[in-house]
C-alpha positions as a printed Julia matrix, in Angstrom:
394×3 Matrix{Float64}:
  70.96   73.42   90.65
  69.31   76.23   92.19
  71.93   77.56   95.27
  69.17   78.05   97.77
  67.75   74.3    97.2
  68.18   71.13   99.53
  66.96   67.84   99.41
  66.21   65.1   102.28
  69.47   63.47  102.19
  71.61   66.84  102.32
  69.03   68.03  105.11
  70.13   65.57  107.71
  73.81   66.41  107.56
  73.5    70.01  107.55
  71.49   69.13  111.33
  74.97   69.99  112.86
  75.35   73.02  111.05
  74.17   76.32  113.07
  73.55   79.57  110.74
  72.83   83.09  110.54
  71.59   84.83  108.37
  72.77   87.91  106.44
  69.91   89.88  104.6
  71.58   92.19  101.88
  69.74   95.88  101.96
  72.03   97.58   99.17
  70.97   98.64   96.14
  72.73   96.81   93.5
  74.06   98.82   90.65
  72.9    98.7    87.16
  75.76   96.44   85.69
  75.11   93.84   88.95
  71.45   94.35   88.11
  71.67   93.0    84.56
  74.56   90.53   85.24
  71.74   88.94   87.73
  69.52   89.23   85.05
  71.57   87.26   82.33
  74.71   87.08   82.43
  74.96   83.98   85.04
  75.15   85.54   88.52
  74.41   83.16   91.34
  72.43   84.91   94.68
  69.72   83.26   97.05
  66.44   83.85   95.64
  65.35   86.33   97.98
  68.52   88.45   98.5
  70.15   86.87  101.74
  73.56   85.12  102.38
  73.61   82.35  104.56
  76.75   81.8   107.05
  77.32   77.99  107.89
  80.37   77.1   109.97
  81.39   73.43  109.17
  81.43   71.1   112.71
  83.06   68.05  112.86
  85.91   68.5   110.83
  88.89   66.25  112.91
  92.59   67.49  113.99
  94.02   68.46  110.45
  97.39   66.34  110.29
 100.31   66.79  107.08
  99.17   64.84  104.28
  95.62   64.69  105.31
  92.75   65.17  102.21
  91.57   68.65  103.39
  88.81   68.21  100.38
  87.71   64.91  101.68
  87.43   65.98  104.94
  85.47   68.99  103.72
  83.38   67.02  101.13
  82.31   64.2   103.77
  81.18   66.98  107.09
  78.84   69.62  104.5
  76.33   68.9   101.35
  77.92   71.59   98.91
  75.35   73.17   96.3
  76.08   74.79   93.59
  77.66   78.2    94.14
  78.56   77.67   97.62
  82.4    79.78   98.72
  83.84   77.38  100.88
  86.21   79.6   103.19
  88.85   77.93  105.0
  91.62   78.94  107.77
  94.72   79.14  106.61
  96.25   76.92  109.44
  94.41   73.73  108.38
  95.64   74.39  104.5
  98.99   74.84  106.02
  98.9    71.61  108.43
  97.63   69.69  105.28
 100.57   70.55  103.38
 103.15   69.92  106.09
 104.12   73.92  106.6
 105.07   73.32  109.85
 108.19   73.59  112.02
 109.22   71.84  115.18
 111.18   74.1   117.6
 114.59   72.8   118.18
 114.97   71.37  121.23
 117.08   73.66  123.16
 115.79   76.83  121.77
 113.08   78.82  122.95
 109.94   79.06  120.27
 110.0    82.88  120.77
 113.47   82.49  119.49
 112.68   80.6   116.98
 109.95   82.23  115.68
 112.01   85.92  115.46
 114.37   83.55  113.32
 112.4    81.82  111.02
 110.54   85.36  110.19
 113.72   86.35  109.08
 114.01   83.73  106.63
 110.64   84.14  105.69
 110.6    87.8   104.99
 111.85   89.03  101.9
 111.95   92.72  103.48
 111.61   94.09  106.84
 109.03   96.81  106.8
 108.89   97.63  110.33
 110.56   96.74  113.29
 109.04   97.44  116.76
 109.54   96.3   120.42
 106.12   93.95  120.36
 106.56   93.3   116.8
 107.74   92.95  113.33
 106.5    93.75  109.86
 107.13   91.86  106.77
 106.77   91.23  103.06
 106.66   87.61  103.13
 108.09   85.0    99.65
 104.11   85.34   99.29
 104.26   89.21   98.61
 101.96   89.43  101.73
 102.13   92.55  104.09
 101.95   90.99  107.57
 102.68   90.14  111.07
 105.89   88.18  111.85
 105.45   87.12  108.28
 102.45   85.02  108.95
 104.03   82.51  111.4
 101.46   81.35  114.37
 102.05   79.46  117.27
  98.03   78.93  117.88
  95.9    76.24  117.11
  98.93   73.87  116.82
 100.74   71.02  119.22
 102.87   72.86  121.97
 106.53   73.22  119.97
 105.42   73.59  117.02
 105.53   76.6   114.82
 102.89   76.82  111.52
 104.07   79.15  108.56
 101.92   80.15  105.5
 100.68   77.99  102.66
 104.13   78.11   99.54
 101.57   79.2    97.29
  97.72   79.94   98.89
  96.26   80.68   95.47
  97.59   77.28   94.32
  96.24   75.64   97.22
  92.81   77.13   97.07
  92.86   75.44   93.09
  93.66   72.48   94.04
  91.33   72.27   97.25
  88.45   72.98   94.72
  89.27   70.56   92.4
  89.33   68.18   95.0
  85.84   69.2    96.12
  84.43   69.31   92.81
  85.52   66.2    91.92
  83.77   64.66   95.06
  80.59   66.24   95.33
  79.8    67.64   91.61
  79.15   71.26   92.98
  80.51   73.91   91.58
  81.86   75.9    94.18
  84.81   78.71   94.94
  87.26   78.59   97.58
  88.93   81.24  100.19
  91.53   80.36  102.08
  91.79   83.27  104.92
  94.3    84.72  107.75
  94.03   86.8   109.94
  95.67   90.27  109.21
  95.81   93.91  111.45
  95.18   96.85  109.7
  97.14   99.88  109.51
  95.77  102.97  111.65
  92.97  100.64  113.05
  92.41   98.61  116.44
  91.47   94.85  116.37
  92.42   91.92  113.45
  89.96   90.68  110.66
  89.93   88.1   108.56
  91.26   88.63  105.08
  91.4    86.39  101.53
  95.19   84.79  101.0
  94.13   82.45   98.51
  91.45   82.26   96.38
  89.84   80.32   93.54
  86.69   80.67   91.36
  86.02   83.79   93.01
  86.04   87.05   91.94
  88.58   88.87   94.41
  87.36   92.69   92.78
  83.8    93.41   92.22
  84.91   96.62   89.86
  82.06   98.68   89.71
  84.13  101.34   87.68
  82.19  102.85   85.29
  79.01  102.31   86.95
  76.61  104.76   88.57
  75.34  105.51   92.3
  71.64  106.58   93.31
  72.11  109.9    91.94
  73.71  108.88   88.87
  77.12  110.4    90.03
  79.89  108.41   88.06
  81.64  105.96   90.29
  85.39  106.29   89.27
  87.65  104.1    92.18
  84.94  101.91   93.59
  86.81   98.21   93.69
  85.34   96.6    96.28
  87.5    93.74   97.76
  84.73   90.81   97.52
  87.03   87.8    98.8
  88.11   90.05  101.79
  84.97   90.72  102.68
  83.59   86.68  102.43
  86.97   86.23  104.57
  85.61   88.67  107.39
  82.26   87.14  107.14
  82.5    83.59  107.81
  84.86   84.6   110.65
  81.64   86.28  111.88
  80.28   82.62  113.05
  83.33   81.47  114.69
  86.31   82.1   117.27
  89.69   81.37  117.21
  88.8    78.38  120.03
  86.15   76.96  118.46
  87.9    74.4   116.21
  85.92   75.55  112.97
  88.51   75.72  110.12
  85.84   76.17  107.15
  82.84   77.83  106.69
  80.39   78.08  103.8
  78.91   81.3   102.65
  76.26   79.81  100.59
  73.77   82.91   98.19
  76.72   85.18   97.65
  75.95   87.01   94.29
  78.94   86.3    92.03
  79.97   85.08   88.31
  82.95   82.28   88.8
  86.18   83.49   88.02
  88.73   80.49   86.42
  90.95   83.12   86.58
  90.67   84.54   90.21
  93.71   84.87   92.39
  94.26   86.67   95.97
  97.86   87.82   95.03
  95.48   90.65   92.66
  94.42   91.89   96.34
  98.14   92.81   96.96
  98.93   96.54   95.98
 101.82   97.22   93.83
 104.85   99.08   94.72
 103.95  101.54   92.23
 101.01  102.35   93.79
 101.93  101.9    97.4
 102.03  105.31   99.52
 104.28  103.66  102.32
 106.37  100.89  100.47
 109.05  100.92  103.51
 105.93  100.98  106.44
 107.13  104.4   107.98
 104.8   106.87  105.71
 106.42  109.6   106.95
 106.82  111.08  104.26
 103.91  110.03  102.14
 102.28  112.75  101.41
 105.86  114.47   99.37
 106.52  110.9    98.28
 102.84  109.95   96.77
 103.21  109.09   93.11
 100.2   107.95   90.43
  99.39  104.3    88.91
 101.94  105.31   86.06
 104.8   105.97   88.33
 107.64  103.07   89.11
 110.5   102.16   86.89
 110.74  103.43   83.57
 111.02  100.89   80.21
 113.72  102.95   79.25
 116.54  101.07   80.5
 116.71  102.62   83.83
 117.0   100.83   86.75
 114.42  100.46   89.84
 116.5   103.11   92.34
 116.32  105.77   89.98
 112.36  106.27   90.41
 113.24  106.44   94.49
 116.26  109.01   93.29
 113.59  111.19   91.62
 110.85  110.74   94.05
 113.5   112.01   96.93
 114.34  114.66   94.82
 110.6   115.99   94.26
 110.02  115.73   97.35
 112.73  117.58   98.77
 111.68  120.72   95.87
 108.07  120.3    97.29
 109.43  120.67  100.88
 111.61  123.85   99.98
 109.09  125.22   98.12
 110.19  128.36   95.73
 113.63  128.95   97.84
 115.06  126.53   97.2
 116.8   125.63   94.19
 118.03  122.02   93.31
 120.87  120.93   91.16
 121.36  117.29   89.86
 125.42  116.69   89.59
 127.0   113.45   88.63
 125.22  110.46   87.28
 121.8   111.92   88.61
 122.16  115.17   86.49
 120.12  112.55   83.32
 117.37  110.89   85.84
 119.58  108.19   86.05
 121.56  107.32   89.03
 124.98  105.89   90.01
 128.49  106.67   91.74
 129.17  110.28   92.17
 125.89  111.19   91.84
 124.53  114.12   94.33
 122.02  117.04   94.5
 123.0   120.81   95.28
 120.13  122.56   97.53
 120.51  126.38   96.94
 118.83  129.58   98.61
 119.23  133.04   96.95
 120.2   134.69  100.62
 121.02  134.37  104.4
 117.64  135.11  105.8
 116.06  133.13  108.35
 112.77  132.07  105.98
 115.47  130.56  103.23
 117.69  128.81  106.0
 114.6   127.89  107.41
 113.21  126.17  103.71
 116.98  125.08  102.67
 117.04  122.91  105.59
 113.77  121.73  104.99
 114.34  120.62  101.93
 117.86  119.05  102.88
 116.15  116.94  105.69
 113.33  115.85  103.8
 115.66  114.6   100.96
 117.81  112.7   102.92
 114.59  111.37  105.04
 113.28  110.19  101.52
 115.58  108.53  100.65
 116.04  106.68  104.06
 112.14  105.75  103.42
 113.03  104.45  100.23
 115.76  102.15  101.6
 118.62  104.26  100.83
 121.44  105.86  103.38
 122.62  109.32  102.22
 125.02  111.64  103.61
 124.69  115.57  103.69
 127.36  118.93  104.03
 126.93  122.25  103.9
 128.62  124.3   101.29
 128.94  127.64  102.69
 126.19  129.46  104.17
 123.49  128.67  101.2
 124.56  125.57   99.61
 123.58  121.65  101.19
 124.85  118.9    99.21
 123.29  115.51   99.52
 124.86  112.44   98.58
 123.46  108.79   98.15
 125.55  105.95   99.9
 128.16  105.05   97.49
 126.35  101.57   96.5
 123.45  103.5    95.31
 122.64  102.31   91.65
């Protein structure tokens, strides 16, 4: 079935559907090109993505059929992305918690991010970030208090990928289209003012569009250009809706895209070895940047001896060629443990390799507080730091 066609039956109950209409002006690439071509892309005929928000829909309750409910208020075609709030997904599948009576939601709320949260990344007066049991980087670990019944607190979906599966199995099943699914929340973003929408779960669609490999305008190679499709459907269909409007899905129906069986949101989530600011503070991230390759080794070692050896770079990078550094204990191998310090050395008393020694000294100890470690320091005599790990350290 072509994705742009209707027929009479579908027409009247898309009547209650308002749209807009997104005309696409980039220049596709030549891999997307030929993909279009023959290799099974679906897009709208002429180029343009159309935005429906779904109307109708009732007050999602636990154990409701979110894909009946879906399936019976839109006529899916074939290649339609259904995108739906997280909050419905979650009221569906009973993620919900009633305030105890006696304690204030606020309260509660502060305490059941805590359980939530596998780490605390950052910790502020007007708010708290978290890795959530989800591996998602978020707000009070995804916990709202809007769009439900006054005491009642919603948390995330156990498993959002596995819930955007089974949603379109469910709506396969009932209307024959094949179609993807997105389920979204809405995230802040680091260094930037306002919240967007963003892809939590996903299934049939591509999450990457990977044009790696590929070439711009000018033929320039493109070398890091991953663009983060399923995000950017999840911003989109928030485009035709607001937070009052009681419109939990929207289809985004001529989207260019080859279905993925395999597709999953959790590949959206960056790895800790690749992660400039795994403890939130980036203070350091600039010493304390490593490559793809870098993260435990396969050697045996343990996990806190890549943060021992980051510290330690970073703290030679911060003294520059004064300062000398000298691995003593467990850490003289790489590998870490009791006893295990670094000796920060300058060659004499003058004010530039003071100056650099206790550069160096405070940026190792700072590392390793970035890292999650404590650390204590003492001087040696006038050229000679000594920094210690806490003594549970590896």
């Amino acid at each position: 079935m072509n994705a742009r066609s209707t027929n009479p039956s579908s027409t009247a109950r898309l009547v209650a559907l308002s749209a807009i209409s997104l005309t696409s002006t980039a220049v596709c690439s030549r891999v997307q090109a030929e993909a279009r071509a023959g290799m099974g892309e679906r897009m709208g005929a002429d180029g343009a993505v159309t935005i429906l928000p779904v109307r109708g829909l009732p007050e999602v309750a636990p154990g409701d059929d979110l894909a009946a409910l879906v399936a019976g208020a839109v006529a899916l075609v074939d290649g339609d992305v259904v995108v739906v709030a997280q909050k419905v997904v979650s009221k569906a599948e009973g993620a919900l918690v009633r305030v105890p009576e006696g304690e204030d939601r606020a309260a509660a709320r502060a305490r059941l991010v805590r359980e939530q949260a596998v780490r605390v990344l950052v910790e502020a007066p007007w708010t708290v970030i978290v890795e959530t049991r989800q591996g998602l980087v978020c707000a009070a670990a995804g916990i709202d208090a809007s769009n439900v019944e006054p005491g009642v607190l919603a948390l995330l979906p156990e498993d959002p990928d596995a819930s955007a599966a089974r949603l379109r199995a469910g709506l396969v099943a009932r209307t024959g289209a094949a179609v993807a699914i997105v389920v979204t929340d809405t995230f802040g973003r680091p260094w930037r003012v306002g919240q967007t929408d963003v892809a939590i779960g996903a299934a049939g669609l591509p999450v990457i569009r990977d044009e790696r490999g590929g070439r711009d305008r000018f033929g320039m190679a493109l070398e890091v250009t991953e663009v983060a499709l399923a995000d950017e459907v999840a911003a989109a269909a928030d485009l035709v809706r607001r937070k009052a409007d009681g419109v939990p899905v929207v289809v985004v129906r001529g989207l260019a895209y080859a279905a993925d069986e395999q597709a999953r949101a959790r590949d959206l989530q960056r790895s800790s070895a690749t992660d400039l600011f795994p403890r939130g503070r980036g203070a350091l991230a600039d010493l304390l940047a490593a490559g793809p390759e870098a993260g435990p080794a396969e050697d045996g070692r343990r996990p806190d001896t890549a943060d021992w050896v980051r510290a330690v770079a970073a703290a030679v990078r911060a003294g520059g060629d004064r300062v000398a550094v000298d691995l003593d204990g467990p850490g003289a191998d790489g590998r870490t443990g009791a006893g295990a310090s670094a000796m920060l050395a300058v060659e004499s008393g003058a004010a530039a390799d003071l100056v650099a020694l206790g550069a160096a000294t405070a940026t190792l100890a700072a590392a390793l507080a970035d890292l999650g470690w404590a650390s204590t320091w003492r001087a040696e005599g006038e050229r000679r730091t000594r920094v210690i790990p806490s003594p549970g350290y590896g």
